[in-house]
TORDRENMI-886049 format. One record per residue (C-alpha): residue in three letters; x, y, z. Coordinates in steps of 0.02 Angstrom, whole numbers, padded with zeros to 5 digits, always signed. Example, Ala and Ser with C-alpha at 12.3 -4.5 7.8 and 13.67 -1.06 7.14 Angstrom:
ala+00615-00225+00390/ser+00684-00053+00357/
REM end
This chain:
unk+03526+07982+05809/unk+03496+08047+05980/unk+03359+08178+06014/unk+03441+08313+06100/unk+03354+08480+06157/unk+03447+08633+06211/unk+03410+08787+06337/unk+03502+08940+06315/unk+03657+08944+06403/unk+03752+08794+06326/unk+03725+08876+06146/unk+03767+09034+06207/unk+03937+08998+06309/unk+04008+08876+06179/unk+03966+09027+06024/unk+04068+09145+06156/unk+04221+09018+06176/unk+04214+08981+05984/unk+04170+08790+06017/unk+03996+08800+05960/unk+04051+08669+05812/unk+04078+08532+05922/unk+03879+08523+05949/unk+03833+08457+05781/unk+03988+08331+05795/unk+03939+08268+05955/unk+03745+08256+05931/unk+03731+08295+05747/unk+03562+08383+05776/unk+03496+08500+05929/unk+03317+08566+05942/unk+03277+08706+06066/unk+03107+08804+06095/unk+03065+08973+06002/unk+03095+09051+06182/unk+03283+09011+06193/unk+03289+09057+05982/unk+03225+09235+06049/unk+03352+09215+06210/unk+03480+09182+06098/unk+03441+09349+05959/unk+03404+09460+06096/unk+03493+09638+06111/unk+03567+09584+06269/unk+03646+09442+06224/unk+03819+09442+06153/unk+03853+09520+05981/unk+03943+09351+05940/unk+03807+09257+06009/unk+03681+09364+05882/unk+03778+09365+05723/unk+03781+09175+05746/unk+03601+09173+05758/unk+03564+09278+05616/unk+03647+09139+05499/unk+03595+08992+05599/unk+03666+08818+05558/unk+03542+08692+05474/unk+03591+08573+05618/unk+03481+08686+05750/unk+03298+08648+05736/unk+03204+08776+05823/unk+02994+08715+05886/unk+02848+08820+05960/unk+02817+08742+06128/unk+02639+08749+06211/unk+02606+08822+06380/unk+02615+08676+06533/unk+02541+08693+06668/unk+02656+08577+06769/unk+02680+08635+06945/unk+02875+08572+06936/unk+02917+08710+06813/unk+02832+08851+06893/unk+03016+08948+06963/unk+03108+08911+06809/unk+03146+09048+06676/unk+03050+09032+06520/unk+03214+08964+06419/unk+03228+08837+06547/unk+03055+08792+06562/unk+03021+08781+06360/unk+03172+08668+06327/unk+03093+08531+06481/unk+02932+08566+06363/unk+02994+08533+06207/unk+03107+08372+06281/unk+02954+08288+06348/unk+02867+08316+06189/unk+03001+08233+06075/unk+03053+08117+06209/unk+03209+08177+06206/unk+03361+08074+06242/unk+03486+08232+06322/unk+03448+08412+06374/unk+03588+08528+06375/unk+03543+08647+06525/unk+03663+08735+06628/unk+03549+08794+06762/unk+03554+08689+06908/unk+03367+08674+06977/unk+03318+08666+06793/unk+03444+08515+06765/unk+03375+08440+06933/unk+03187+08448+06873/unk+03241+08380+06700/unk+03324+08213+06792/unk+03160+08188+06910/unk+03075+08209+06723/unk+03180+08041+06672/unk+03315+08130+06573/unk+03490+08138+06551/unk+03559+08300+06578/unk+03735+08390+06550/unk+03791+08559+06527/unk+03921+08675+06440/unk+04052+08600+06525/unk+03987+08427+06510/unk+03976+08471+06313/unk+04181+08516+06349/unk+04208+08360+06445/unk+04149+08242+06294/unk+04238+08342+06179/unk+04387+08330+06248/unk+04358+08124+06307/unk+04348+08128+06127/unk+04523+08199+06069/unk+04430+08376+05991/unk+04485+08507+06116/unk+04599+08562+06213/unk+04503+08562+06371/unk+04619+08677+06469/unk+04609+08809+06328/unk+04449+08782+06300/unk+04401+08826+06494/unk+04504+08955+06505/unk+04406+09046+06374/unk+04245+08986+06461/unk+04334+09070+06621/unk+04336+09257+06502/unk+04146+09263+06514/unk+03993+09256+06657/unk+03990+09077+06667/unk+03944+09053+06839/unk+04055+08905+06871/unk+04145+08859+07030/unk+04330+08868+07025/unk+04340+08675+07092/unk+04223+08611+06946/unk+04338+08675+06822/unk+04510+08611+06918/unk+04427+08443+06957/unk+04376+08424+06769/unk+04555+08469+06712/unk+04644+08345+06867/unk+04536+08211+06777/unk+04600+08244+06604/unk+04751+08249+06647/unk+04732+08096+06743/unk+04673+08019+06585/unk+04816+08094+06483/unk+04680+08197+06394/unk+04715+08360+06435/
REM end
């Protein structure tokens, strides 16, 4: 089984587009920081996102993560920051992080690194979405994706015959 911590926003976006249960099918187990478990509850984050916090699945493992002092971390959010923490503790094998200077410090850190749409992109390599649906729901929300990511990663698909 591959270790694989999460930060905030894959969770959160893939709870919004109602593929959240392609997380324990891909990676069978995710662990994320306390921080991103509080991210993920707080008021301001979707209701959806909430209620599926408030019965969370026995496939996320939430950890308390110590304080670092490493200088690389310093203009990351606290989400972003705890899940680097809590990967170099386990030795993690994959982060999910969509932030892009967070995903950038994670690589220099040794890791592999993909995102929400990465997440969507192995899904759907693996015949268990419909990728073009499945962005298009991403699309409804803030996702702060450019419009070429999401036509290049459909052109590919359909490419491949997988879209």
């Amino acid at each position: 089984m591959r270790l694989v911590v999460a930060d905030t926003s894959p969770l959160r976006y893939l709870v919004q587009i109602d593929q959240i249960e392609l997380v324990p099918r891909l990676f069978e187990k995710i662990f994320i920081p306390s921080v991103v478990c509080d991210e993920l509850r707080h008021p301001s984050a979707p209701e959806a996102v909430r209620s599926w916090m408030r019965s969370r699945p026995g496939w996320l493992e939430v950890s308390v993560v110590g304080a670092s002092d490493d200088p690389s971390l310093l203009g990351l959010d606290e989400g972003e920051k705890s899940a680097i923490i809590l990967a170099l503790t386990l030795s993690a094998d994959l982060l999910l992080i969509d932030d892009r200077k967070g995903a950038a410090i994670a690589r220099a850190k040794g890791f592999e690194v993909t995102g929400t749409l990465g997440v969507l992109d192995l899904a759907a390599r693996r015949g268990m979405i419909d990728l073009a649906g499945a962005l298009a729901r991403l699309r409804t929300t803030n996702f702060r994706g450019r419009d070429d990511l999401f036509d290049g990663l459909l052109k590919q698909h359909k490419r491949g015959g997988q879209a």
